[in-house]
LOBAZA-248335 format. One line per 10 residues: number of its first residue (from 1); their letters; for each residue x, y, z of N, C-alpha, C. Coordinates in Angstrom, 1 decimal, decimal comma. Example, Ala and Ser with C-alpha at 12.3 -4.5 7.8 and 13.67 -1.06 7.14 Angstrom:
BEGIN
1> as> 13,2 -5,7 7,8 12,3 -4,5 7,8 13,2 -3,3 7,8 ~ 12,8 -2,2 7,1 13,7 -1,1 7,1 12,9 0,0 7,9 .
END
This chain:
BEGIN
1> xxxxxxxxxx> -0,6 15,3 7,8 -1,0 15,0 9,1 -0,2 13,8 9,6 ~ 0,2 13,8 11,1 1,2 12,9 11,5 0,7 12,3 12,4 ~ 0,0 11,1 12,1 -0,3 10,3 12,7 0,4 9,5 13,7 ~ -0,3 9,6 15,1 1,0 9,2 16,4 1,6 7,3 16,5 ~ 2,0 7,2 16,9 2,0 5,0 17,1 1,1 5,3 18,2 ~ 0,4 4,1 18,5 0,4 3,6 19,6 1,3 3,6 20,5 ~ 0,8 3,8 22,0 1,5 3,4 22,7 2,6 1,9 22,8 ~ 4,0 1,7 23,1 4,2 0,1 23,0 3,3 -0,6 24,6 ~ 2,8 -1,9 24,2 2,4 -2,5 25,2 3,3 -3,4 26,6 ~ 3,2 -3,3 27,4 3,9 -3,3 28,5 4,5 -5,1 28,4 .
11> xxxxxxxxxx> 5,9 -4,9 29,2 6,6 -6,3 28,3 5,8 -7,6 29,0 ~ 5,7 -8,4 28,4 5,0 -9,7 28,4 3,3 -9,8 27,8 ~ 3,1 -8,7 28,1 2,2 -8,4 27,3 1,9 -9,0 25,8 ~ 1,2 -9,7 25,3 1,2 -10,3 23,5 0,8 -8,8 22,7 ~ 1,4 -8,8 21,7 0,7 -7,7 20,9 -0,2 -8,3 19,8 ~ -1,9 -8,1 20,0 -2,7 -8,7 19,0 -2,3 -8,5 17,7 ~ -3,0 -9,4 17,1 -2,4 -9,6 15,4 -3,4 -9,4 14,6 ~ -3,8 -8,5 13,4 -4,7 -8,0 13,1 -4,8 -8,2 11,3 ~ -5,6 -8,7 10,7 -5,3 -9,5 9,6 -5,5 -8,2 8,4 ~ -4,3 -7,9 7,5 -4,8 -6,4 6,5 -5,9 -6,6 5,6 .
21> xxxxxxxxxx> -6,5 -8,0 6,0 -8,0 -7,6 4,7 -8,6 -7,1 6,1 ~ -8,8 -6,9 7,3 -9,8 -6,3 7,9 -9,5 -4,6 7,8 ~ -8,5 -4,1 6,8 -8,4 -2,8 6,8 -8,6 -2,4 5,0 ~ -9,0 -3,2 4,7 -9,3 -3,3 2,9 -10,6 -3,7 2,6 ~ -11,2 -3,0 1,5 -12,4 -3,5 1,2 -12,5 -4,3 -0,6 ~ -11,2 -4,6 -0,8 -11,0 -5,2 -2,0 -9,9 -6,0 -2,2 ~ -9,6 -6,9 -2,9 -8,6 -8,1 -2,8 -7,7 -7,8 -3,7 ~ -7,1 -6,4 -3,8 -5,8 -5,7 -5,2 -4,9 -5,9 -4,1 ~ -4,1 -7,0 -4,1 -2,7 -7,3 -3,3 -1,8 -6,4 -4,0 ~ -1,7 -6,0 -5,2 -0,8 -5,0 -6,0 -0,7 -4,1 -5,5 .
31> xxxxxxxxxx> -2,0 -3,4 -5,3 -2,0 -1,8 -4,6 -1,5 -1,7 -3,2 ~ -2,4 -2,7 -2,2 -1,7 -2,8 -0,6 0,1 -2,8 -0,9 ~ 0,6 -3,8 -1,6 2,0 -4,3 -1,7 2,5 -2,8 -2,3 ~ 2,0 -1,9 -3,2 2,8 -0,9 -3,4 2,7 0,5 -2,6 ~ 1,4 0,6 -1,8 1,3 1,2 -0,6 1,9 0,8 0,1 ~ 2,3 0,0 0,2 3,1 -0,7 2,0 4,3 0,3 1,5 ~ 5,1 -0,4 0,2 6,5 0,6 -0,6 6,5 1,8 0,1 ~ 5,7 2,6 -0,7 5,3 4,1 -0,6 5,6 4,5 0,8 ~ 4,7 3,6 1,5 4,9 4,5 3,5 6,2 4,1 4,2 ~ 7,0 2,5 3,3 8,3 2,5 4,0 8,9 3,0 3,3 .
41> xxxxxxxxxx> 8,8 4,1 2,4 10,2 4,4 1,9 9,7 6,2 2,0 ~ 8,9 6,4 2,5 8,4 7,7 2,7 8,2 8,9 1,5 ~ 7,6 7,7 0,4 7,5 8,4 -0,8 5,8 8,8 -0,4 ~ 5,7 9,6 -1,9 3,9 10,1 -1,8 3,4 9,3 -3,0 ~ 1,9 9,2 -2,4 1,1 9,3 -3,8 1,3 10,2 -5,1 ~ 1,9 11,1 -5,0 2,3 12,2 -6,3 2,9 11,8 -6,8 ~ 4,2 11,1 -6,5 5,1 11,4 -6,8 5,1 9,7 -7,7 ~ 4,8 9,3 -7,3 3,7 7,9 -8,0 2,9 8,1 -9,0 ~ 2,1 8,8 -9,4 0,8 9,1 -9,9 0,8 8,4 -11,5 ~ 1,7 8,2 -11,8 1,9 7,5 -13,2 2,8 6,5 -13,0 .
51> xxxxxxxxxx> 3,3 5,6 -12,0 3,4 4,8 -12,5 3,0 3,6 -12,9 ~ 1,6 3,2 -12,8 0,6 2,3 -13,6 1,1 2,4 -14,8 ~ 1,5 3,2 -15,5 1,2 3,5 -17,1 2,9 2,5 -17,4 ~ 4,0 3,2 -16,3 5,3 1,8 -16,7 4,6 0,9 -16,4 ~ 3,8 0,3 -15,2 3,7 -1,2 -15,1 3,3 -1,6 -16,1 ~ 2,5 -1,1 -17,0 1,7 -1,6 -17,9 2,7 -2,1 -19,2 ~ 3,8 -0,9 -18,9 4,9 -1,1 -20,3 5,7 -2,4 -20,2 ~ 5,7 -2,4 -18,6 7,0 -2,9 -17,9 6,3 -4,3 -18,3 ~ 4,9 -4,4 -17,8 4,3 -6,3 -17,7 3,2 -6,2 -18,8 ~ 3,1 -6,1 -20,0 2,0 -6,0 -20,7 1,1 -7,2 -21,0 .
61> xxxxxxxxxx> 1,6 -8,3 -20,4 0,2 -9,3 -20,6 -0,2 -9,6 -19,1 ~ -0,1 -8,5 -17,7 -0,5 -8,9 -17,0 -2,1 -8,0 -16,7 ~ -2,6 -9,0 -15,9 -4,0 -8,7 -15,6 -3,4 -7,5 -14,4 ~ -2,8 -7,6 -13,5 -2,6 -6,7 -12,1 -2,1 -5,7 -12,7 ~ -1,2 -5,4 -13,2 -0,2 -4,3 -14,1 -1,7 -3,3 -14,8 ~ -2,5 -4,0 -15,9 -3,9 -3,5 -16,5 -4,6 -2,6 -15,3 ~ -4,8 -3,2 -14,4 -5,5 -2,9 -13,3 -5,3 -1,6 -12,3 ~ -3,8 -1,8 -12,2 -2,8 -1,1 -11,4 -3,2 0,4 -11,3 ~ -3,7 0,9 -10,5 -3,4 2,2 -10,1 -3,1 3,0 -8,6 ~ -2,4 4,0 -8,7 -1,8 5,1 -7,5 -2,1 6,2 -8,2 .
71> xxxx> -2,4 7,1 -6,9 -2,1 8,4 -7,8 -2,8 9,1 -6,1 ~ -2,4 10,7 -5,8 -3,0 11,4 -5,0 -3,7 11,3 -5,1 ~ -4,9 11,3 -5,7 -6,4 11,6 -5,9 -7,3 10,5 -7,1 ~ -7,1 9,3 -6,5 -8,0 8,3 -6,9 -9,1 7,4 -5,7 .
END
């Protein structure tokens, strides 16, 4: 599904500023920071779906990396 932009706002116009924990119900900066990745680089959740299991290899004494998940269907 392709979700449209907004209209742009007419010039002089301010464009309000909208803070991303008002679009989050949990404080995993890991996940937001690797969702943000995923939509700028036009990857999927699938194609992701494991890689928590590198983070984990990649950072093994971290708490975020432990924590870490993506995947289509979580």
């Amino acid at each position: 599904m392709i979700i449209p932009h907004p209209p742009a706002p007419a010039p002089g116009v301010p464009i309000p500023r909208t803070a991303l924990s008002s679009f989050v119900q949990t404080n995993d900066d890991a996940e937001i920071l690797w969702t943000m990745q995923l939509i700028t680089t036009h990857s999927s959740y699938k194609s992701n779906e494991n890689i928590s299991k590198l983070f984990k290899l990649m950072f093994p004494f971290s708490q975020i990396a432990n924590r870490f998940a993506c995947g289509e269907r979580l």
